[in-house]
C-alpha positions as a Markdown table, in Angstrom:
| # | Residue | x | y | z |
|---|---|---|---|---|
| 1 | Unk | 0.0 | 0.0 | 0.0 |
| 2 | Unk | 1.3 | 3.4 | -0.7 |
| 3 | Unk | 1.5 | 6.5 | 2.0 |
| 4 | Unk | 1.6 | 10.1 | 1.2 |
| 5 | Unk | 2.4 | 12.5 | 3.8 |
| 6 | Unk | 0.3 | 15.7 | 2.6 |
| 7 | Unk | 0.6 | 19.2 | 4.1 |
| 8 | Unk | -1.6 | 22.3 | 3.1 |
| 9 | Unk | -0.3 | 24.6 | 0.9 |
| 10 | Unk | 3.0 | 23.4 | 1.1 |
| 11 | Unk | 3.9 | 24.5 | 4.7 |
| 12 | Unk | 6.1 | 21.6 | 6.1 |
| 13 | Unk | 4.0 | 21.6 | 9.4 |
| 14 | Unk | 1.2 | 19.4 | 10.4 |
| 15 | Unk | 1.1 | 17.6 | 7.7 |
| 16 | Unk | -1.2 | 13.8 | 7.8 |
| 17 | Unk | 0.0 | 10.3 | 6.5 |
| 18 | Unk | -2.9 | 9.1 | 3.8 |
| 19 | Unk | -3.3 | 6.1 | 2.0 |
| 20 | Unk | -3.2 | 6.5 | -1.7 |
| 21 | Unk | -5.9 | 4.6 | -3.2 |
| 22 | Unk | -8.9 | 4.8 | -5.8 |
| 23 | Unk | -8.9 | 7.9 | -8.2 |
| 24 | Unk | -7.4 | 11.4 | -6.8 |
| 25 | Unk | -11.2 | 12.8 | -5.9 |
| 26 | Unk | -11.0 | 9.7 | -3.7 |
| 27 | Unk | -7.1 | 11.0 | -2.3 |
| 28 | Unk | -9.0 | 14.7 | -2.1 |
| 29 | Unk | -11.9 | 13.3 | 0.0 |
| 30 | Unk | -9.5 | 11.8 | 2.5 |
| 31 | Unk | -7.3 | 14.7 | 2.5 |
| 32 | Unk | -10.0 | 17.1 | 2.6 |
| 33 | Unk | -11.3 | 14.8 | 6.4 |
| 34 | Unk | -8.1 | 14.3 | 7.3 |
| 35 | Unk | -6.6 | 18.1 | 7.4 |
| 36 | Unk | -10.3 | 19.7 | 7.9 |
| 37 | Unk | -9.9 | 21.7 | 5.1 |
| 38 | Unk | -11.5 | 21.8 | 1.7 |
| 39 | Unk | -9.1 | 20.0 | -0.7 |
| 40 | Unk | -9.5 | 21.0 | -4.0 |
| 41 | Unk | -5.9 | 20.0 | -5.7 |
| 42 | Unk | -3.0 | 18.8 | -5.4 |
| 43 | Unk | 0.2 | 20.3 | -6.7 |
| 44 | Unk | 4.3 | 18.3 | -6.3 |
| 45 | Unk | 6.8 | 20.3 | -4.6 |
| 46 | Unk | 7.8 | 22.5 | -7.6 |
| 47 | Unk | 4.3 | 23.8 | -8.5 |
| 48 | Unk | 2.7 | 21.3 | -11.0 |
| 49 | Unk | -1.0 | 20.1 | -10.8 |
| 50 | Unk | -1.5 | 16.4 | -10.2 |
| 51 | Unk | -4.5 | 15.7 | -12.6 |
| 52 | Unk | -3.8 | 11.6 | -12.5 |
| 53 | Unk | -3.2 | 9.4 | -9.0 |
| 54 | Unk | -1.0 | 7.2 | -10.9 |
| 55 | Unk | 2.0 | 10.2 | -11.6 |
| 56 | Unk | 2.1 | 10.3 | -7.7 |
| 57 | Unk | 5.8 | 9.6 | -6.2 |
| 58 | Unk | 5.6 | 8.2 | -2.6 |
| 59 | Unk | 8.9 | 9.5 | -1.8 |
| 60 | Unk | 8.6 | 13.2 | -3.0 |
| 61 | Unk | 5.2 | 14.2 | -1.3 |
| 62 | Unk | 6.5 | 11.9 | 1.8 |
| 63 | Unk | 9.7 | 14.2 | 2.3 |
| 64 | Unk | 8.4 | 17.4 | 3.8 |
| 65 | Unk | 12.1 | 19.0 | 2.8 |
| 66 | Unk | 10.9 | 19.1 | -0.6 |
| 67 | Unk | 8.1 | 20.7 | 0.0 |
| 68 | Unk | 9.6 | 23.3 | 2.1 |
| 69 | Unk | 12.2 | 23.8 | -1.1 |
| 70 | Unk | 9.1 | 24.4 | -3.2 |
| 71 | Unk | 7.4 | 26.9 | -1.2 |
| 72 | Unk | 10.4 | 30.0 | -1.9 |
| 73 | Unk | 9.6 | 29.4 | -5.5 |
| 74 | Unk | 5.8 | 30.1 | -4.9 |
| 75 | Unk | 6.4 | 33.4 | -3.6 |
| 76 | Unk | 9.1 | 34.4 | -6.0 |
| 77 | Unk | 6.9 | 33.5 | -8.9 |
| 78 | Unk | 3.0 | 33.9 | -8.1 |
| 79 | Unk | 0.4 | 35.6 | -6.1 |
| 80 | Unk | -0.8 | 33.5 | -4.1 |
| 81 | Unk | -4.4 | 34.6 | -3.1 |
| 82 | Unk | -6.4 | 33.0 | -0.2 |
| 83 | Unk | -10.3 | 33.6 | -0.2 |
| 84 | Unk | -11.3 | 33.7 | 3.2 |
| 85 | Unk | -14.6 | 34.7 | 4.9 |
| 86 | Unk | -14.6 | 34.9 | 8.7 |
| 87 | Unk | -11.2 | 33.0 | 9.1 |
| 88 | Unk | -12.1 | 30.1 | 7.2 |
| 89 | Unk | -10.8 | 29.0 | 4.2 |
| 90 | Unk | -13.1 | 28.5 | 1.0 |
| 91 | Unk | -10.7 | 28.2 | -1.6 |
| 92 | Unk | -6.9 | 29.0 | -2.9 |
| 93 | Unk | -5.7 | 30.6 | -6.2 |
| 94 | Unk | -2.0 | 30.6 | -7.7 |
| 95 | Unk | -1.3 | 33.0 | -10.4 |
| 96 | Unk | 1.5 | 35.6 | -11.6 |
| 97 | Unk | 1.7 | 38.3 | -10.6 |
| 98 | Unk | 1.9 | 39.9 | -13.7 |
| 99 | Unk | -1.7 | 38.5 | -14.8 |
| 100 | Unk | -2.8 | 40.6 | -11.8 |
| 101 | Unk | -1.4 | 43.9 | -13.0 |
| 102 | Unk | -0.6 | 43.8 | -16.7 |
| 103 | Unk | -4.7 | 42.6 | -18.3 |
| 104 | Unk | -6.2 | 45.9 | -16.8 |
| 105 | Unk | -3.3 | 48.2 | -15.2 |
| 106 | Unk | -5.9 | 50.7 | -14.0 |
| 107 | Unk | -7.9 | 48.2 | -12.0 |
| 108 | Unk | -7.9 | 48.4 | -7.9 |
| 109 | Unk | -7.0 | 45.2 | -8.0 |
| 110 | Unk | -3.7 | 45.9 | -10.4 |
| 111 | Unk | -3.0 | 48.2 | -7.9 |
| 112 | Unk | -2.8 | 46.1 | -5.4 |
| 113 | Unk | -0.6 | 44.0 | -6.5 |
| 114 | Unk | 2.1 | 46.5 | -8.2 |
| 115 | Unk | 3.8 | 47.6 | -5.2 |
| 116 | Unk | 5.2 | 45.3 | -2.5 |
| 117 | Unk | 3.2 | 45.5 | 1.0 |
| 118 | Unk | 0.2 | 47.0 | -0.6 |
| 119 | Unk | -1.8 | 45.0 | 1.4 |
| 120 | Unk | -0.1 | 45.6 | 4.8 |
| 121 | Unk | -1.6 | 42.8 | 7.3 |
| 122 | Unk | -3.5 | 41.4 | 4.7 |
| 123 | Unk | -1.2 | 38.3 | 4.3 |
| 124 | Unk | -1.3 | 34.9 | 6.1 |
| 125 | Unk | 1.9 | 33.9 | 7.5 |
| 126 | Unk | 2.9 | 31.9 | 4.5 |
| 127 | Unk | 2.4 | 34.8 | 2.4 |
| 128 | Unk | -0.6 | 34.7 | 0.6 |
| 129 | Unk | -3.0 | 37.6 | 0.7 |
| 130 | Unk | -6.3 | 37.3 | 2.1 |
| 131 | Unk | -9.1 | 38.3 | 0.3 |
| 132 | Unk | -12.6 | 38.7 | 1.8 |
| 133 | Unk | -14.7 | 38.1 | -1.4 |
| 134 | Unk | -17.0 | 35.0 | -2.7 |
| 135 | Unk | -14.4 | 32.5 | -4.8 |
| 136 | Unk | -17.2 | 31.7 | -6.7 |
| 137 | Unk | -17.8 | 34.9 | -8.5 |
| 138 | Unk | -13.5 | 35.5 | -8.4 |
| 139 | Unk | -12.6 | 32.9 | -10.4 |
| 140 | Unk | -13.9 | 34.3 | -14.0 |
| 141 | Unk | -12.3 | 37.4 | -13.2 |
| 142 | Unk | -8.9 | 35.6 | -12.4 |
| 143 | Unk | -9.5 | 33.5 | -15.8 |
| 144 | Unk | -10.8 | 36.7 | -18.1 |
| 145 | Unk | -7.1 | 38.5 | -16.5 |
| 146 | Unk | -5.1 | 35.7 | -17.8 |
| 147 | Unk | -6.6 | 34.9 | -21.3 |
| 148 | Unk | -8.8 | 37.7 | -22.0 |
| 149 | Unk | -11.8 | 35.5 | -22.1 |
| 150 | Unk | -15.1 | 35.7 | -20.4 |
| 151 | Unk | -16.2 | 32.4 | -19.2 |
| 152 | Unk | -19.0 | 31.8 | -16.8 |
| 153 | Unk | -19.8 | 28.1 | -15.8 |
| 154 | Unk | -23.6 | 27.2 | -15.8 |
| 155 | Unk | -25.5 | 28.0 | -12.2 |
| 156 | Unk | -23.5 | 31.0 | -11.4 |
| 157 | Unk | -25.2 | 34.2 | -11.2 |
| 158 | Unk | -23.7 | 36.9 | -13.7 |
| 159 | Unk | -24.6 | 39.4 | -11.3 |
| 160 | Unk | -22.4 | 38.1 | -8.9 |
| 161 | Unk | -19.9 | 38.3 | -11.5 |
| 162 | Unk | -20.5 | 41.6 | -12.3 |
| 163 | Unk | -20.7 | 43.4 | -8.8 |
| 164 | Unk | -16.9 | 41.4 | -8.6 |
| 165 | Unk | -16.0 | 43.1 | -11.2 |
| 166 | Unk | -17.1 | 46.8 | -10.3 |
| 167 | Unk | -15.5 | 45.9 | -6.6 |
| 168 | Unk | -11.9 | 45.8 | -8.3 |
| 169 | Unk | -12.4 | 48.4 | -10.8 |
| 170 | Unk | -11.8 | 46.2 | -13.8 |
| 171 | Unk | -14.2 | 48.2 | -16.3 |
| 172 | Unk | -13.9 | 46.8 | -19.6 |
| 173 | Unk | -15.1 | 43.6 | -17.9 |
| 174 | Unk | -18.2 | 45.7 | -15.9 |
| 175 | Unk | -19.2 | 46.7 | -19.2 |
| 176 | Unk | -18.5 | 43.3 | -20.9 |
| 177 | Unk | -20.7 | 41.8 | -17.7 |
| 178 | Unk | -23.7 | 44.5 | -18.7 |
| 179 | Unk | -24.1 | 43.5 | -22.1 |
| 180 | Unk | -24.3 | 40.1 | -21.3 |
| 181 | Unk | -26.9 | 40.2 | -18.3 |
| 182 | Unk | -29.1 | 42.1 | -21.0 |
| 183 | Unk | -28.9 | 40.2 | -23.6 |
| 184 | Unk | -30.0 | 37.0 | -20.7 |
| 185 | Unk | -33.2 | 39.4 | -20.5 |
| 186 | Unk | -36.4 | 38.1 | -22.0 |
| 187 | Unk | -37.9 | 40.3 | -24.8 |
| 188 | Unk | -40.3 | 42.5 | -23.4 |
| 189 | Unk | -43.6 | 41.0 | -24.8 |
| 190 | Unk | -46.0 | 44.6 | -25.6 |
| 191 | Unk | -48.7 | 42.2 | -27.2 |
| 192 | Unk | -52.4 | 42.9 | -25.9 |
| 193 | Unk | -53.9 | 40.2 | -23.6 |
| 194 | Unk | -56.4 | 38.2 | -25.3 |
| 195 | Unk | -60.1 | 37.8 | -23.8 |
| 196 | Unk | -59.4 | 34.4 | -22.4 |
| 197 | Unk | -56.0 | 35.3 | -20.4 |
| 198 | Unk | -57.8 | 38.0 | -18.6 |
| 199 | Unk | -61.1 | 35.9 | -18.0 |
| 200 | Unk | -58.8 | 32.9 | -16.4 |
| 201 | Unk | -57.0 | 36.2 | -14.6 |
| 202 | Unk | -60.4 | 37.3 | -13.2 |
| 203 | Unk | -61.6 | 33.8 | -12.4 |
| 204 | Unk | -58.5 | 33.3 | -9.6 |
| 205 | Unk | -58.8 | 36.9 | -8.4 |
| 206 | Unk | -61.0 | 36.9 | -5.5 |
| 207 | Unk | -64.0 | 39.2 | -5.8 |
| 208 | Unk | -63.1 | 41.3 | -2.7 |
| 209 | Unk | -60.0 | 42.0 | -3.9 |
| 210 | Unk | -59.1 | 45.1 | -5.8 |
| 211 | Unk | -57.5 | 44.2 | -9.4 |
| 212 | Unk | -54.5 | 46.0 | -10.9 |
| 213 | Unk | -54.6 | 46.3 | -14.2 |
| 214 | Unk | -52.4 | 49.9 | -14.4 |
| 215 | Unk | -50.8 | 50.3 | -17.9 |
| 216 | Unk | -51.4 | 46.6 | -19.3 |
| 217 | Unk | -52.5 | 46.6 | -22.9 |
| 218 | Unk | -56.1 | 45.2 | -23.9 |
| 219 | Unk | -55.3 | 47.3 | -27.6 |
| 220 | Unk | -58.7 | 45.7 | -29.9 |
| 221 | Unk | -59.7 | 43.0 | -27.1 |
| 222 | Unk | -63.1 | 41.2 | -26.7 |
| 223 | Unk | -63.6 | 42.3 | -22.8 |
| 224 | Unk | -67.9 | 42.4 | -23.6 |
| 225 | Unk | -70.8 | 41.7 | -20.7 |
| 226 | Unk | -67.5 | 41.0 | -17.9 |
| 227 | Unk | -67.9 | 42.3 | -15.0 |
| 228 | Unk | -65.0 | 44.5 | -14.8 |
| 229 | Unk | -66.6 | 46.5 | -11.4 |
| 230 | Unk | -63.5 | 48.5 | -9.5 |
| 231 | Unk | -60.8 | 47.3 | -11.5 |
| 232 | Unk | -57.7 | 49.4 | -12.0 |
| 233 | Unk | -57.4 | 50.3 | -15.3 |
| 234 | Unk | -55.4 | 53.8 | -14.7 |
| 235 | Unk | -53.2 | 54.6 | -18.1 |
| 236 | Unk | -54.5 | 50.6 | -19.3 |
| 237 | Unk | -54.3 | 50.8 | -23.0 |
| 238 | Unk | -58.2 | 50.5 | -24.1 |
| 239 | Unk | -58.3 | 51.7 | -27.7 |
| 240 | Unk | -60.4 | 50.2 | -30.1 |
| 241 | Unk | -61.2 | 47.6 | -27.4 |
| 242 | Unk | -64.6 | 46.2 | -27.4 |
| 243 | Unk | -66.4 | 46.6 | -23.9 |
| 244 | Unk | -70.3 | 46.8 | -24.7 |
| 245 | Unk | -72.5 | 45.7 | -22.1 |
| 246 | Unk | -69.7 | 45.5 | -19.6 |
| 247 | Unk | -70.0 | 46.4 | -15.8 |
| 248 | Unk | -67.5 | 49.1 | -15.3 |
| 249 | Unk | -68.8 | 50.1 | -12.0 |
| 250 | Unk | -66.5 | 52.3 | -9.6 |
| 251 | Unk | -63.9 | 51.1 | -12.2 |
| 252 | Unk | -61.0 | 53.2 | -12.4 |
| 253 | Unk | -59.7 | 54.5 | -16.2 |
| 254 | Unk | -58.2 | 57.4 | -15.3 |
| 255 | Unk | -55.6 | 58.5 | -18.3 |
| 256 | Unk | -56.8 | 55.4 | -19.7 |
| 257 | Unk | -56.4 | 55.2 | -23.7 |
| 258 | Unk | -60.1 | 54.3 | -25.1 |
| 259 | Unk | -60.0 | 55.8 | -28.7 |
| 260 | Unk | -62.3 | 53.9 | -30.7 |
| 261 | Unk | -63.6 | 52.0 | -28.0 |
| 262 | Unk | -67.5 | 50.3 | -27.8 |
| 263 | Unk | -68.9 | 50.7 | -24.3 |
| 264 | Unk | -72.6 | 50.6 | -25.7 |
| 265 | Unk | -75.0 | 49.8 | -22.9 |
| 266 | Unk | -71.9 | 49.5 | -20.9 |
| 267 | Unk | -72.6 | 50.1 | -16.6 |
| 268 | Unk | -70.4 | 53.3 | -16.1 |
| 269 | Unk | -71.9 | 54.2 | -12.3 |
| 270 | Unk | -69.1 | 56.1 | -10.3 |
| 271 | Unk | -66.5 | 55.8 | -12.8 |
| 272 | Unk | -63.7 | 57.4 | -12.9 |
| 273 | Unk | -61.9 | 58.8 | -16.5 |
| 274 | Unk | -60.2 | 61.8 | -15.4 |
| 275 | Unk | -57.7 | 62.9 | -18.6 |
| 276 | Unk | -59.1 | 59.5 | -20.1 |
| 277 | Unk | -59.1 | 59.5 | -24.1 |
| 278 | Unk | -62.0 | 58.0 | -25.2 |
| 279 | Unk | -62.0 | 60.2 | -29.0 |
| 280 | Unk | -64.1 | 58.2 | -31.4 |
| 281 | Unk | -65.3 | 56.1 | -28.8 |
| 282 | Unk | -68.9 | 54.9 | -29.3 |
| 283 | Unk | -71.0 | 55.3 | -25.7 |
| 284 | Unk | -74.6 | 55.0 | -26.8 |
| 285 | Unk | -76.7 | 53.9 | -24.3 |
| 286 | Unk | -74.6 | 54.4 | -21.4 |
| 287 | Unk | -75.7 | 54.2 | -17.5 |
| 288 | Unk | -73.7 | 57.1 | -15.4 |
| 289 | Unk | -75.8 | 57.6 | -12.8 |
| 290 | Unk | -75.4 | 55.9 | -9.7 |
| 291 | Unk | -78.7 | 55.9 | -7.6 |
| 292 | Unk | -77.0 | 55.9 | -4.4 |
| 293 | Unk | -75.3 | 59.6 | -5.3 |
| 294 | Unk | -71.9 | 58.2 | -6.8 |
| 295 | Unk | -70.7 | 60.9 | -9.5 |
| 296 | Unk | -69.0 | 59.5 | -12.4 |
| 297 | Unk | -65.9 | 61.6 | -13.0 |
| 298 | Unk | -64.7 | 62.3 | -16.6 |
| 299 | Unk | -63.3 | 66.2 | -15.8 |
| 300 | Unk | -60.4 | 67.0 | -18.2 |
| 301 | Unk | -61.5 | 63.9 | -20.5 |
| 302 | Unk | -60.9 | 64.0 | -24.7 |
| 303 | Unk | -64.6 | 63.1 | -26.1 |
| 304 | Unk | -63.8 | 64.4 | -29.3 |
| 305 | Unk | -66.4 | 63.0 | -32.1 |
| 306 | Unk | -67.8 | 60.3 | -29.2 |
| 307 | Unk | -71.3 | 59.2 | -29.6 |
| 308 | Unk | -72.9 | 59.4 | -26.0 |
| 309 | Unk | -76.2 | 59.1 | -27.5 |
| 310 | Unk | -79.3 | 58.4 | -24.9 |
| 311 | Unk | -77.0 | 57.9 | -22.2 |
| 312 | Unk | -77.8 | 58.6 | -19.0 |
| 313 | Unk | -75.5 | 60.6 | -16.8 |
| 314 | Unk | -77.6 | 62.6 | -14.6 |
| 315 | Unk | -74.9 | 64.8 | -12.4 |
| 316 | Unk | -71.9 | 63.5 | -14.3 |
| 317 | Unk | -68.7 | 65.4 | -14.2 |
| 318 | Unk | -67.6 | 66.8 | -17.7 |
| 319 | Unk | -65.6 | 69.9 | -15.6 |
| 320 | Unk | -63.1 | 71.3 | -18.8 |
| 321 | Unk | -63.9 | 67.9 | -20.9 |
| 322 | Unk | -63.7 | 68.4 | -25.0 |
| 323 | Unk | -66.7 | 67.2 | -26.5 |
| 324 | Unk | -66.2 | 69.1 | -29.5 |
| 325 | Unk | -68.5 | 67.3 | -32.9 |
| 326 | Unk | -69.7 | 64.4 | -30.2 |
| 327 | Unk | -72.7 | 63.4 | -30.6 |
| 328 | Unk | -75.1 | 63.6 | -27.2 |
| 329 | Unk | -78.3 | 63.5 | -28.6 |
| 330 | Unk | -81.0 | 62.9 | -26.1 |
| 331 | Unk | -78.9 | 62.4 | -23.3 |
| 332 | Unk | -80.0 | 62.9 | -19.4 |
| 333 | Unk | -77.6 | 65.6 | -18.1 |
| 334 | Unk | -79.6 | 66.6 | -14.9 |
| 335 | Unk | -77.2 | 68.4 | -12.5 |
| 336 | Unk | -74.2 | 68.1 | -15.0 |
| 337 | Unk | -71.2 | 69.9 | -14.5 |
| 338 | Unk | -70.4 | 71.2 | -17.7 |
| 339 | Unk | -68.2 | 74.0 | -16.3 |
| 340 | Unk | -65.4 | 75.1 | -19.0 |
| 341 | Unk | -66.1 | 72.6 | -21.6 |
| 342 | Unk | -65.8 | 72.5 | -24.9 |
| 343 | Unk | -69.1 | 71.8 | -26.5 |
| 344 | Unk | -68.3 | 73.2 | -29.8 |
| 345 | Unk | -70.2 | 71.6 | -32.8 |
| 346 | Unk | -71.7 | 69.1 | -30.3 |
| 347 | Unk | -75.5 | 67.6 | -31.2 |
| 348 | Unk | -77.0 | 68.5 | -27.6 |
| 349 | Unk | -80.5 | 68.2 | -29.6 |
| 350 | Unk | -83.4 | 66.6 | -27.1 |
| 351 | Unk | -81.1 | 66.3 | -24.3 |
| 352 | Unk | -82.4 | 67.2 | -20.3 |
| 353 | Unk | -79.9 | 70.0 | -19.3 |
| 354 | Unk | -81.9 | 71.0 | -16.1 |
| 355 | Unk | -79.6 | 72.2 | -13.6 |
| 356 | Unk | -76.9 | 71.9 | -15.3 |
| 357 | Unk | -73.8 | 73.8 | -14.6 |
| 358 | Unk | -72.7 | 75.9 | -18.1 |
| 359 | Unk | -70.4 | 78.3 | -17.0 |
| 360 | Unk | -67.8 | 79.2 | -19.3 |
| 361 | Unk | -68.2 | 76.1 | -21.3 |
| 362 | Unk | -68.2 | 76.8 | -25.6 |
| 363 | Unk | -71.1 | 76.7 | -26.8 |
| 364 | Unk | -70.3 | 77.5 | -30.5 |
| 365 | Unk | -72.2 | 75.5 | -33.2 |
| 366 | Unk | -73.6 | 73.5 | -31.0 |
| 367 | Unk | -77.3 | 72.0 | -31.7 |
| 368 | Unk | -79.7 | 72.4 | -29.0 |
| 369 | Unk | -83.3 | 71.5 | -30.8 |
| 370 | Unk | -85.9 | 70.0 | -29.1 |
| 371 | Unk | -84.2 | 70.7 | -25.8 |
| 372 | Unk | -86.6 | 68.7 | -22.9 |
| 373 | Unk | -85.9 | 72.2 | -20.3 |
| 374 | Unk | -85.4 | 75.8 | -21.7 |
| 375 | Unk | -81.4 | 76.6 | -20.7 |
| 376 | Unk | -81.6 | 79.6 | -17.9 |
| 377 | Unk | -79.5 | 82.4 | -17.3 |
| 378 | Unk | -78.3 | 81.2 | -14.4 |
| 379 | Unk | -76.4 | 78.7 | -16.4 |
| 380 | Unk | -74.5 | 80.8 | -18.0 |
| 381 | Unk | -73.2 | 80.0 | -21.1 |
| 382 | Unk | -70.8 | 81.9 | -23.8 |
């Protein structure tokens, strides 16, 4: 049977007799119990790796003189860096000292190694310098400053890599590190979400919960008869969607984008479209009005060329709205605020404006046959 006598990093202290046997993970196992350490290689006394158990000499790793010879021409020739974290050892590295400084001169960690002592008490007492940092994410860094290359084995997280990288200053690398973690990034997918997705999303929403649905994109979807009631829908793209007969209910479309939109016969009671675009939309047949006193708000809202025709919206808020050309034939605006708006060229023929707040709205070209109530004074409109 042959006997080693192994000793970590080459110190010729306290080093432990092993049997050689197996294949070198087997020797590496043992060694690794044996000296409580994490064994990882195993070098002969003048630096080489031993890749194969069978080029293993009994007598040379036995004789710890030939170790000791071996260790003067470690720290003549290479850096040798010890990873620690909180005293213990996770792994070693052995490299020149010139691939340190030479690949990215400017880098902290160049500097570090260009002038002797530059690390002060930050060596061992064999003379390799502790660093404090993850060996995991060290090692492409070590491998990109000797060849150039950036190599990243599967399962470990580029952004580990990268924050390395910033750490020692190497910047071509950063940079290298950023184009790569975006190009790992999934296209962003702007497609609209199709009628069934957002039927299976409503089916596992609970119905007391309140659904955000801020900025998603519905552009030309089927969202008819759902009942959509105090949904999010602020800045939701809308346009050309089709939502006729839906229960929008307390929903909220604030700066939502509804051009071209249906909402015929849609349930709008206490809704709220402040600075909504709905131009072109169609909203014939409309219920505003909430019988329990909730306002629908659609103050600052573009309703340019909208057909609102026979809706009912009995002390809706249209405060500085543009309803310029729409089309509100017959409409219930009991108690409407109508304060500032732009009614110009709007078909306000047959339409109940008792009560209804007119001040300062624009009033020019608009149609106002058949009007149910005779405007008043008191309304006030220019």
């Amino acid at each position: 049977m042959r006997r080693v006598t192994l000793f970590v990093n080459g110190t010729p202290k306290n080093g432990k007799v092993v049997a050689v046997y197996g294949t070198l993970p087997d020797l590496l196992s043992v060694a690794s119990s044996k000296l409580g350490i994490k064994a990882c290689c195993l070098y002969n006394g003048r630096g080489g790796l031993i890749d194969d158990i069978a080029l293993i000499r009994t007598h040379r790793l036995a004789d710890p003189q030939y170790w000791g010879a071996s260790i003067h021409h470690y720290q003549v020739d290479l850096a040798k860096l010890l990873l620690q974290v909180s005293s213990v050892m996770l792994n070693v590295f052995f490299l020149c000292r010139s691939t340190l400084v030479s690949k990215e001169p400017d880098s902290m960690l160049a500097h570090m190694f260009r002038e002797k002592d530059v690390w002060g008490n930050k060596q061992d007492e064999h003379g390799a310098y502790l660093i404090d940092r993850s060996p995991e994410y060290f090692e492409p860094i070590l491998n990109y400053l000797r060849h150039g290359q950036l190599i990243i084995n599967e399962g470990i997280n580029v952004r580990g890599v990268l924050e390395e990288a910033r750490f020692f200053g190497i910047e071509k690398l950063a940079e290298q590190l950023e184009v790569t973690i975006k190009n790992l990034q999934p296209p962003e997918d702007h497609s609209p979400i199709s009628r069934k997705e957002f039927v299976r999303f409503l089916m596992a929403t609970p119905t007391k919960s309140e659904l955000r649905c801020q900025g998603l994109n519905f552009s030309g979807g089927d969202l008819s008869r759902l009942d959509l009631r105090y949904i999010n829908f602020k800045m939701a793209n809308l346009s050309r969607c089709n939502l006729s007969h839906a229960n929008l209910c307390c929903s909220n479309l604030e700066r939502a984008d509804l051009s071209g939109a249906i909402l015929d016969g849609a349930n709008l009671q206490g809704v709220k479209m402040l600075c909504s675009n709905a131009e072109g939309a169609s909203l014939k047949g409309c219920n505003f009005e909430d019988p329990s006193g909730l306002k629908a708000n659609l103050e600052g809202a573009n309703l340019k060329g909208v057909d609102m025709e026979g809706s009912q919206m009995t002390g809706i808020n249209l405060r500085v709205a543009t309803l310029k050309n729409a089309k509100l034939k017959n409409c219930n605006l009991r108690g409407a605020t109508l304060a500032g708006t732009d009614l110009e060229n709007c078909d306000l023929s047959g339409c109940d404006l008792q009560e209804a707040n007119l001040r300062g709205s624009n009033v020019k070209g608009a149609i106002f046959e058949e009007m149910l109530t005779p405007l008043h004074m008191s309304q006030s409109v220019r």
